[in-house]
C-alpha positions as a Markdown table, in Angstrom:
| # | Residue | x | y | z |
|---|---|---|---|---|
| 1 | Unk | -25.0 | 11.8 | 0.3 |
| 2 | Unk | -22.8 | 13.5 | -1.7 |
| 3 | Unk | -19.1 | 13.0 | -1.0 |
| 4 | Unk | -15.7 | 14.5 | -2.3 |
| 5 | Unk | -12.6 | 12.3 | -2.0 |
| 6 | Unk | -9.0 | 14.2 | -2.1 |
| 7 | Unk | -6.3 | 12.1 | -4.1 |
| 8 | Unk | -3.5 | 12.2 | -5.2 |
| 9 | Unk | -3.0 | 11.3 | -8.9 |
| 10 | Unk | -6.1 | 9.6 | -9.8 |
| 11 | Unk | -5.7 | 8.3 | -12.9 |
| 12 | Unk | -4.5 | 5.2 | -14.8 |
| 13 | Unk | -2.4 | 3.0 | -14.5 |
| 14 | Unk | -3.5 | 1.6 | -11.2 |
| 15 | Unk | -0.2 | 0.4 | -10.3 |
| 16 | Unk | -0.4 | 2.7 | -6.9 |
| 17 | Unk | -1.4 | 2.4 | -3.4 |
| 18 | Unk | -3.5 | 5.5 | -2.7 |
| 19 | Unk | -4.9 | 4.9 | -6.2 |
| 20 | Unk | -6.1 | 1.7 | -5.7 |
| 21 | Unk | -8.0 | 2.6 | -2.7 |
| 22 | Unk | -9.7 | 5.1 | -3.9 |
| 23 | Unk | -10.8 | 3.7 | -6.8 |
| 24 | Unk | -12.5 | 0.9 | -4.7 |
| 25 | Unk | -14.3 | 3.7 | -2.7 |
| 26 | Unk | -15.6 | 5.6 | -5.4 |
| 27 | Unk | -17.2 | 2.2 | -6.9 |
| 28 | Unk | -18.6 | 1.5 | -3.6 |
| 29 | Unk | -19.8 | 5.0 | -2.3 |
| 30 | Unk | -21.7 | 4.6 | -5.8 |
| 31 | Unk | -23.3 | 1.0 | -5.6 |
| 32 | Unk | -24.7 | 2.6 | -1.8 |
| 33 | Unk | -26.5 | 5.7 | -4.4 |
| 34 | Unk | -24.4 | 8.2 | -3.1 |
| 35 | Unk | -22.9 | 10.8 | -5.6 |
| 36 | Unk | -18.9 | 11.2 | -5.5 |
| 37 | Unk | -17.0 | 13.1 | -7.1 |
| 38 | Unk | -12.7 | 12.8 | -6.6 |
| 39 | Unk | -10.9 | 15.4 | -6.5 |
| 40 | Unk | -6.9 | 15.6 | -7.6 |
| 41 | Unk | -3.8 | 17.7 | -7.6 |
| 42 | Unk | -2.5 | 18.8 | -11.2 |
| 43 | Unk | 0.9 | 18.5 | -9.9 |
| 44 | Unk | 1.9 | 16.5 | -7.0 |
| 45 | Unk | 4.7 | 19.5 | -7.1 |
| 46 | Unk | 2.7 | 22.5 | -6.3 |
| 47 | Unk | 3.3 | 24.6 | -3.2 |
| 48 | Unk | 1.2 | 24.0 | -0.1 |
| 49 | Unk | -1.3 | 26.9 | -1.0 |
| 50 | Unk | -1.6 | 26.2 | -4.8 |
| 51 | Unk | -3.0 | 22.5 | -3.5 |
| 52 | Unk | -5.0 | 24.3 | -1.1 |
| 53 | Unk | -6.6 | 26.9 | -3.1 |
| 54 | Unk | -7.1 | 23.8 | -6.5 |
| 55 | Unk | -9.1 | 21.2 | -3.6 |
| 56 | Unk | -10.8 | 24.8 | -2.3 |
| 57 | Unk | -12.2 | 25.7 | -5.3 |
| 58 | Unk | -13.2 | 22.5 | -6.3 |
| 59 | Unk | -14.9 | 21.7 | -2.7 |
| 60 | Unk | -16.8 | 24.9 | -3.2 |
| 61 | Unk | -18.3 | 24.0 | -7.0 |
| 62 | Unk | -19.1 | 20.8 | -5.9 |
| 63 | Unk | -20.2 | 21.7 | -2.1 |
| 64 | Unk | -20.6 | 18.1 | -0.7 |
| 65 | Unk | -21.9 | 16.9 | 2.3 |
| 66 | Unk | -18.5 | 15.2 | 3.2 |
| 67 | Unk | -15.0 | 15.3 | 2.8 |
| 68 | Unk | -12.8 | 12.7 | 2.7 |
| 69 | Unk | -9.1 | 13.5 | 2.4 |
| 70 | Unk | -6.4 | 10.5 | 2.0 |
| 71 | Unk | -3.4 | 11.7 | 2.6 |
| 72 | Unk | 0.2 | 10.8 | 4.0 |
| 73 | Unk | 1.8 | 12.3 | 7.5 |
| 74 | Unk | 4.0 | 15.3 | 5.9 |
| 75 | Unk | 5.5 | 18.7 | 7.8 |
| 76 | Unk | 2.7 | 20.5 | 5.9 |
| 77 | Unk | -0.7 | 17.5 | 6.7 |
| 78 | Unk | -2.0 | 20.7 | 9.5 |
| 79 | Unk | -1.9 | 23.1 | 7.3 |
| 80 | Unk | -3.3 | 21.7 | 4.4 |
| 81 | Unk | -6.4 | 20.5 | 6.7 |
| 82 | Unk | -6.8 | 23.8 | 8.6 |
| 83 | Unk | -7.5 | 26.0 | 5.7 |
| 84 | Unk | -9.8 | 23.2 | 3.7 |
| 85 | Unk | -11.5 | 23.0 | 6.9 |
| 86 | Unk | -11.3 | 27.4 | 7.5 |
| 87 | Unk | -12.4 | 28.1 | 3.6 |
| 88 | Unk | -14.8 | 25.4 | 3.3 |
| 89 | Unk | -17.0 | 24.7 | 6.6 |
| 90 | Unk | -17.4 | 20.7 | 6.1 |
| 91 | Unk | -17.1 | 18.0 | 7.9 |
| 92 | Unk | -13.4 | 16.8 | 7.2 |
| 93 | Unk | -12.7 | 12.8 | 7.3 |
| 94 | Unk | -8.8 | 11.9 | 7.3 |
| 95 | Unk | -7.8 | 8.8 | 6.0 |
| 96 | Unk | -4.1 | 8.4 | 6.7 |
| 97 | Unk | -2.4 | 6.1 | 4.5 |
| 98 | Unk | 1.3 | 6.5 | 5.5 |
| 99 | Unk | 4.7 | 8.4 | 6.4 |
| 100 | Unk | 6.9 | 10.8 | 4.0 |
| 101 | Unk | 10.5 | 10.7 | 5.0 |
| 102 | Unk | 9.9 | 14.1 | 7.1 |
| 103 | Unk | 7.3 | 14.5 | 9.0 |
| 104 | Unk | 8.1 | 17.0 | 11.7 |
| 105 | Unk | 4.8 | 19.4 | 12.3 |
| 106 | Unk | 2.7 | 16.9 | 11.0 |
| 107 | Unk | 0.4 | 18.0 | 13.8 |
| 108 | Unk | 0.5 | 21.7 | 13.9 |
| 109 | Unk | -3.0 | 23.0 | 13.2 |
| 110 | Unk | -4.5 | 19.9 | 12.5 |
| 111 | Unk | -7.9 | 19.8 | 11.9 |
| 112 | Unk | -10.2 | 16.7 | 11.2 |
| 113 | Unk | -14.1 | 15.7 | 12.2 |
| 114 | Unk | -12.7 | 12.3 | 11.7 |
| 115 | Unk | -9.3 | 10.4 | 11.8 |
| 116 | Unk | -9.0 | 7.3 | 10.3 |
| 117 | Unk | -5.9 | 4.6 | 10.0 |
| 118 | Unk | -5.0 | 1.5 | 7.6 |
| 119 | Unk | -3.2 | 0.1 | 10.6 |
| 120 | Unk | -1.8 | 0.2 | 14.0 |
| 121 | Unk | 1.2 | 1.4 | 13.8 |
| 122 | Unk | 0.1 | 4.7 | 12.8 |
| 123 | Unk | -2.6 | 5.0 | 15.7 |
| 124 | Unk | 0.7 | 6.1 | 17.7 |
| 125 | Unk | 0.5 | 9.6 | 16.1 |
| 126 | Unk | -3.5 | 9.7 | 16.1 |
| 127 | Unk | -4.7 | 9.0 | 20.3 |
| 128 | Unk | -8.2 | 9.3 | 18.5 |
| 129 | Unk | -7.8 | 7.3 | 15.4 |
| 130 | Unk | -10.3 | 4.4 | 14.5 |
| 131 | Unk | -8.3 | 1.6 | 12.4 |
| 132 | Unk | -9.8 | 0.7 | 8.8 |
| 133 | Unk | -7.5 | -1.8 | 6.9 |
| 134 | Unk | -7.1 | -1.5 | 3.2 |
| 135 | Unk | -9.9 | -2.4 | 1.2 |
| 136 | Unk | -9.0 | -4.0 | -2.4 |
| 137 | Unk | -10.0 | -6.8 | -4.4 |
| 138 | Unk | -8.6 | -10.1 | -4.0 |
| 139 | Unk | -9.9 | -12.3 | -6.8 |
| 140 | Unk | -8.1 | -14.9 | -8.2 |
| 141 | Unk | -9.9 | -16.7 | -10.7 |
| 142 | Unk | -8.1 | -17.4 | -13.2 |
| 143 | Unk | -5.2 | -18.9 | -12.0 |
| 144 | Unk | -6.1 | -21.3 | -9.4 |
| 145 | Unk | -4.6 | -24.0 | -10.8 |
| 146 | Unk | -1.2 | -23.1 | -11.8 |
| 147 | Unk | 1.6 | -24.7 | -10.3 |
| 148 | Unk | 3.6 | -22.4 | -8.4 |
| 149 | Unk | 7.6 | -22.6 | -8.9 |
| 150 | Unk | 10.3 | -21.6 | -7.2 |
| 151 | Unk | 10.0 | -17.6 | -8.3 |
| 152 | Unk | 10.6 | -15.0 | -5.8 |
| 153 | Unk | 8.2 | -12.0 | -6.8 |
| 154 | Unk | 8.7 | -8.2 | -6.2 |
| 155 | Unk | 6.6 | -5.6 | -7.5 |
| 156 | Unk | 6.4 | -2.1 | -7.1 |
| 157 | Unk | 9.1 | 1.0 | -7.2 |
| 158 | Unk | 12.7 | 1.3 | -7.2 |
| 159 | Unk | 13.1 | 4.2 | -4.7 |
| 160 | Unk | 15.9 | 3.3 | -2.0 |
| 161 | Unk | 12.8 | 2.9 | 0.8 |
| 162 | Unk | 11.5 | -0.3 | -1.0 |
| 163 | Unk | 14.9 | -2.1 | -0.6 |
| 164 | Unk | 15.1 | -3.7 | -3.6 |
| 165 | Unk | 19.3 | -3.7 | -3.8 |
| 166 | Unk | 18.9 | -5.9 | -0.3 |
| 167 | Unk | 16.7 | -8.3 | -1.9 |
| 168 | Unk | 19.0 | -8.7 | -4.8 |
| 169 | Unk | 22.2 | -8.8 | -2.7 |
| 170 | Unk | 19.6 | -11.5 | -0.6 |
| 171 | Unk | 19.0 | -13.0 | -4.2 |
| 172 | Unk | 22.9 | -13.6 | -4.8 |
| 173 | Unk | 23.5 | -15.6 | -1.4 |
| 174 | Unk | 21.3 | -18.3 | -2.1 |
| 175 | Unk | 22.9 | -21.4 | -3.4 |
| 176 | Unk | 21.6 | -24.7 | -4.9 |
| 177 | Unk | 17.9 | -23.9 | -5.0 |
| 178 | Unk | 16.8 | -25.5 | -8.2 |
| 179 | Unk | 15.5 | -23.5 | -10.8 |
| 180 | Unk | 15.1 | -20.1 | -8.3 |
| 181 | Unk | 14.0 | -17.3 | -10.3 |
| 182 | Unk | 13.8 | -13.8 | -9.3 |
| 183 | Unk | 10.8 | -11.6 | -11.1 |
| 184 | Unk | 10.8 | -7.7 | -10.5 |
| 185 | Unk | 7.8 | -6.2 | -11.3 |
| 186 | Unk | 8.6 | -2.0 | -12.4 |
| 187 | Unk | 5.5 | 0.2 | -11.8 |
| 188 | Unk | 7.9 | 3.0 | -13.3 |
| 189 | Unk | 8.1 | 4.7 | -9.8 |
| 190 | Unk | 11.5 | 5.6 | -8.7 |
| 191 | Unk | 14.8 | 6.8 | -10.4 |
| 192 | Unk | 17.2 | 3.9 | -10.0 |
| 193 | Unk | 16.4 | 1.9 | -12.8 |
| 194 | Unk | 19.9 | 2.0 | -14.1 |
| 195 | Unk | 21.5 | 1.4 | -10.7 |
| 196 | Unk | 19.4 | -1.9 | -10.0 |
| 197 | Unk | 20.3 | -3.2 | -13.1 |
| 198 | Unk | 24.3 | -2.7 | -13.0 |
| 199 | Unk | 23.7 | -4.4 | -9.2 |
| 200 | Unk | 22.1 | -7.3 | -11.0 |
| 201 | Unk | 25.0 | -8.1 | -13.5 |
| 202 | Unk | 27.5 | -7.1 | -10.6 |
| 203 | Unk | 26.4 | -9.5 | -8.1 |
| 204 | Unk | 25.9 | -12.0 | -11.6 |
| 205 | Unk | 22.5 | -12.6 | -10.9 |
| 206 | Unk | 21.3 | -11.5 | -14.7 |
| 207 | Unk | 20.2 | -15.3 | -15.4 |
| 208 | Unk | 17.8 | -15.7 | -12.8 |
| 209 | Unk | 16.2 | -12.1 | -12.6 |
| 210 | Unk | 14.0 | -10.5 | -15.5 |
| 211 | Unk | 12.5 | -7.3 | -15.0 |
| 212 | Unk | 9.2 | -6.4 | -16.3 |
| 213 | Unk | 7.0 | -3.2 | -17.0 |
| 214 | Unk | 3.5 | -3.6 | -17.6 |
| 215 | Unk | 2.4 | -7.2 | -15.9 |
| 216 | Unk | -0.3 | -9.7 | -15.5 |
| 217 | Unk | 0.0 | -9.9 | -11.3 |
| 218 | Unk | -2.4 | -12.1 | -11.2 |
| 219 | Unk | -0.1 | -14.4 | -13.1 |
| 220 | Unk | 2.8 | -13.5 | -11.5 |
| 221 | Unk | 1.2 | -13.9 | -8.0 |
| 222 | Unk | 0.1 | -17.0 | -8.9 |
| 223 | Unk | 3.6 | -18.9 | -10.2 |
| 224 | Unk | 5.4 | -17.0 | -7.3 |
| 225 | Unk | 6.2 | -18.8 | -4.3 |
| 226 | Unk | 7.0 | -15.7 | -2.4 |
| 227 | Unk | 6.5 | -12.8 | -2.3 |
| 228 | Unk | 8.8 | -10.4 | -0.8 |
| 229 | Unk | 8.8 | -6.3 | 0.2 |
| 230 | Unk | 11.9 | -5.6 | 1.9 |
| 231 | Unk | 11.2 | -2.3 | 3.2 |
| 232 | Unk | 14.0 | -0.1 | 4.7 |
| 233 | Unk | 12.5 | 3.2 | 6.0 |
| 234 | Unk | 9.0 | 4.0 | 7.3 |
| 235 | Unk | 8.6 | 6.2 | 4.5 |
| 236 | Unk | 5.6 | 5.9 | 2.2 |
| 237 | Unk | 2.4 | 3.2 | 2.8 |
| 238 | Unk | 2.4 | 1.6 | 6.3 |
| 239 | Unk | 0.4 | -0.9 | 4.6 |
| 240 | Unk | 1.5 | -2.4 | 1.4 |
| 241 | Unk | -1.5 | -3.7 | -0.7 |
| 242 | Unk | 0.9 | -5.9 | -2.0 |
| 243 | Unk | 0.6 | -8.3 | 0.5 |
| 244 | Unk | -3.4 | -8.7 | 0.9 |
| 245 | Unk | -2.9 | -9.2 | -3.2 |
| 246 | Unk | -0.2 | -12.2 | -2.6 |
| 247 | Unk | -2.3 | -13.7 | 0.4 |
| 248 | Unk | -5.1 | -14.1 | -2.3 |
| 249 | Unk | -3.2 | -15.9 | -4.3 |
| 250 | Unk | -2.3 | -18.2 | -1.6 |
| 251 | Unk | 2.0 | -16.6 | -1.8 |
| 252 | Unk | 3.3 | -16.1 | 1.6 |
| 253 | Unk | 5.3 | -12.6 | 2.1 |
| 254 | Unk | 8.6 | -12.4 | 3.5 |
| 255 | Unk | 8.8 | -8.5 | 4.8 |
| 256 | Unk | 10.8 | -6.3 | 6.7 |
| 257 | Unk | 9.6 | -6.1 | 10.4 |
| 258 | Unk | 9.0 | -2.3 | 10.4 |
| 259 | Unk | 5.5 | 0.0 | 9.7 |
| 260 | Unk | 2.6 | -2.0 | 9.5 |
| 261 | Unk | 3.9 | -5.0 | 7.9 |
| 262 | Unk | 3.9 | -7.1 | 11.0 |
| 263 | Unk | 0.6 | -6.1 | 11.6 |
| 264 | Unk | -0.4 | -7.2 | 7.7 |
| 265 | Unk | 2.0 | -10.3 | 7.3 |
| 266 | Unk | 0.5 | -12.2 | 10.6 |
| 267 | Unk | 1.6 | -15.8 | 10.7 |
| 268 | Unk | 1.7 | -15.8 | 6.9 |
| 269 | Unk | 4.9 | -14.8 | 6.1 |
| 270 | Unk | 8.5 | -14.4 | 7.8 |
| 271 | Unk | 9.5 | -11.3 | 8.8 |
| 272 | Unk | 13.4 | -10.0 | 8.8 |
| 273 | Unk | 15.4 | -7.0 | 10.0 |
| 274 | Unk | 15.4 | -4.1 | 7.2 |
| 275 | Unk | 18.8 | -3.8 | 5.4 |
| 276 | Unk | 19.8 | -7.5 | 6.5 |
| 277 | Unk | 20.4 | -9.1 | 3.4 |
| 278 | Unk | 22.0 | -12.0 | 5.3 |
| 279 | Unk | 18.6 | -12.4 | 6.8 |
| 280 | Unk | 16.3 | -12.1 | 4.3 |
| 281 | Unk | 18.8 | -14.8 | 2.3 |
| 282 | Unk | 17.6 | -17.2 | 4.9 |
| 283 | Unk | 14.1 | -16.6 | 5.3 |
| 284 | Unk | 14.1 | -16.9 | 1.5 |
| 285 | Unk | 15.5 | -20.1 | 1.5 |
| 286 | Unk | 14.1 | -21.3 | 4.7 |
| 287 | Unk | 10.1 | -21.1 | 3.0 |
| 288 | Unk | 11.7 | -22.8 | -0.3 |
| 289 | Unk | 13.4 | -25.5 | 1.3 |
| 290 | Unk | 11.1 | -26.4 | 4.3 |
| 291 | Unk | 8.0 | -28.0 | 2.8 |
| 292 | Unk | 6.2 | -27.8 | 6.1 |
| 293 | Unk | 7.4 | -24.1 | 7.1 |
| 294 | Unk | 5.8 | -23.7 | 3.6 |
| 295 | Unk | 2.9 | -25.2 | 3.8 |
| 296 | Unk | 1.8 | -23.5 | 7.1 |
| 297 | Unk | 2.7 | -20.0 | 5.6 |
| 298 | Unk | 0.3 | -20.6 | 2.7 |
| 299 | Unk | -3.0 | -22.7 | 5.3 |
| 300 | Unk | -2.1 | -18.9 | 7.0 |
| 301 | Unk | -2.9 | -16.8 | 4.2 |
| 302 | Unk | -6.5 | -17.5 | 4.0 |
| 303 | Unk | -6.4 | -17.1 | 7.6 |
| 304 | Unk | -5.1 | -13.5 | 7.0 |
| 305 | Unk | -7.1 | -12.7 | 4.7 |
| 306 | Unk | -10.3 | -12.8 | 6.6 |
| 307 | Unk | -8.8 | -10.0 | 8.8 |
| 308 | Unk | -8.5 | -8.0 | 5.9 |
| 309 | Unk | -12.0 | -8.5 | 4.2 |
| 310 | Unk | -12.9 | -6.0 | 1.6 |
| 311 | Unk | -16.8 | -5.2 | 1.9 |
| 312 | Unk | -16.6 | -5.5 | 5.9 |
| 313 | Unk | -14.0 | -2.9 | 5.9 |
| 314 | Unk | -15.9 | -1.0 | 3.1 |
| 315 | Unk | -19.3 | -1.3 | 5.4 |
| 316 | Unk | -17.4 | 0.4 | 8.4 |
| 317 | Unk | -16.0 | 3.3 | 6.9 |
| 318 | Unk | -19.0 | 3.8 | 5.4 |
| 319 | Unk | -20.4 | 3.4 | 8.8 |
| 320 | Unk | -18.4 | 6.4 | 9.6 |
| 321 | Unk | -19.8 | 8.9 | 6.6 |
| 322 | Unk | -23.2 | 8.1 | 8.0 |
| 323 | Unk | -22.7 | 9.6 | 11.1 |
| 324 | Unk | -20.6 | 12.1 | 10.2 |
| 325 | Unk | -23.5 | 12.7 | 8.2 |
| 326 | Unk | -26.2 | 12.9 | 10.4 |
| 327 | Unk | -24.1 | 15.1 | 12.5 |
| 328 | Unk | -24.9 | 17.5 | 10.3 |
| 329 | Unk | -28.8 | 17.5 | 9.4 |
């Protein structure tokens, strides 16, 4: 079978969502003897009919059996699928990922063979969706024995929909934990760098947070005790990876109860109101303090992770290619 994936930026570093997953796909499509080729914008900034005559022109060199298309609900997700699907003649598999901050018309000419989701709050806009969870690795091998400290974790961007200023004004309200560190893993993403880090030395919390670049997560998973995404907006992934990655290493998530994140988190985290910083203070403190609220947050993450099993999902989207496949011989 010979399949073209539609990405968006796939290239190193894999410090991205979208990224990830299709880099897990490719390596599996491939162990199954299939040939796949990915296909991905120059510029995430080009016009709707730049995009769609680049992935055109490519689909048409390559001519695959399949398409599959990840892509995020926009205004412009119809149109972009009705002329792939017009100027190319294949069978056209959506894999939506997540929201942008507009989405209005999301569904005006939409066209698909196909409609897949990484979770169930985004079935609400797709009545004929089938549900695939994210599919990444969760190894954690060399770390297993680490002792874990009191560290909360974040990792990922600094735009204003990750929340990261309520986790630091969260950060500032906790008293007399002992040693309570706060890590912020940068993936370079976002334009508040600056901002964040005038909010740390305003709310004096410089001594106990260190921002890092380039990191070893599996490290930083595995010293955390938490880890925390304090979403504020539906905008971007319904269904942080992050938080498959922190179940593996046996850290329980505290997350905003919005998107997909109640869906992911389970019984193996807390979940808060977005923009509470009050809140999310005391579920912070409440996992550090509690031993046995602790304790039952990390026995839950293994739990959790069985839901989210990485070949079984892999197995049934691939279930899907085959008879989209067959469909057409």
């Amino acid at each position: 079978m010979k399949i073209a994936i539609i990405s968006k930026n796939y290239r190193p570093p894999w410090n991205e969502g979208v990224k990830n997953l299709t880099k897990e796909l490719v390596y599996f499509l491939k162990l199954k003897k299939n040939i796949v080729n990915v296909i991905t914008t120059r510029n995430v900034n080009e016009n709707i009919f730049s995009f769609v005559r680049h992935i055109v022109k490519r689909i048409n060199y390559l001519n695959p059996d399949i398409i599959f298309y990840f892509s995020s609900m926009s205004p412009v997700l119809g149109l972009k699928t009705y002329f792939i699907k017009k100027a190319t003649r294949k069978p056209l598999i959506l894999f939506i990922t997540g929201k942008r901050k507009v989405i209005f018309g999301y569904h005006v000419l939409l066209k698909y063979d196909k409609i897949l989701v990484n979770c169930n709050f985004l079935k609400q806009y797709f009545n004929d969706s089938s549900l695939i969870y994210p599919f990444i690795r969760t190894e954690s091998k060399n770390y297993k024995n680490v002792k874990k400290e009191n560290i909360v974790l974040f990792l990922g961007a600094f735009e204003k929909s990750r929340g990261v200023e309520y986790l630091l004004r969260a950060i500032s309200r906790i008293k007399n934990i002992p040693n309570l560190k706060l890590l912020i893993a940068w993936n370079k993403y976002g334009k508040n760098y600056i901002k964040i880090t005038r909010l740390v030395n305003k709310l004096q919390i410089a001594s106990i947070t260190k921002i890092y670049g380039s990191i070893d997560t599996s490290k930083f998973y595995s010293i955390a005790k938490l880890t925390v995404i304090p979403r504020v907006s539906e905008e971007r992934m319904s269904f942080p990876l992050r938080i498959i990655e922190s179940f593996s290493f046996n850290t329980p998530v505290i997350a905003s109860n919005i998107l997909g994140l109640p869906e992911a988190v389970g019984n193996a985290g807390i979940l808060v109101k977005p923009k509470d910083d009050l809140a999310l203070s005391r579920a912070i403190k409440t996992a550090l303090i509690d031993k046995n609220i602790y304790n039952k947050l990390v026995s839950n993450c293994k739990k959790q992770l069985k839901i989210f099993d990485r070949r079984k999902n892999l197995e049934k989207l691939y279930a899907v290619l085959e008879n989209e496949r067959k469909k057409i011989l």
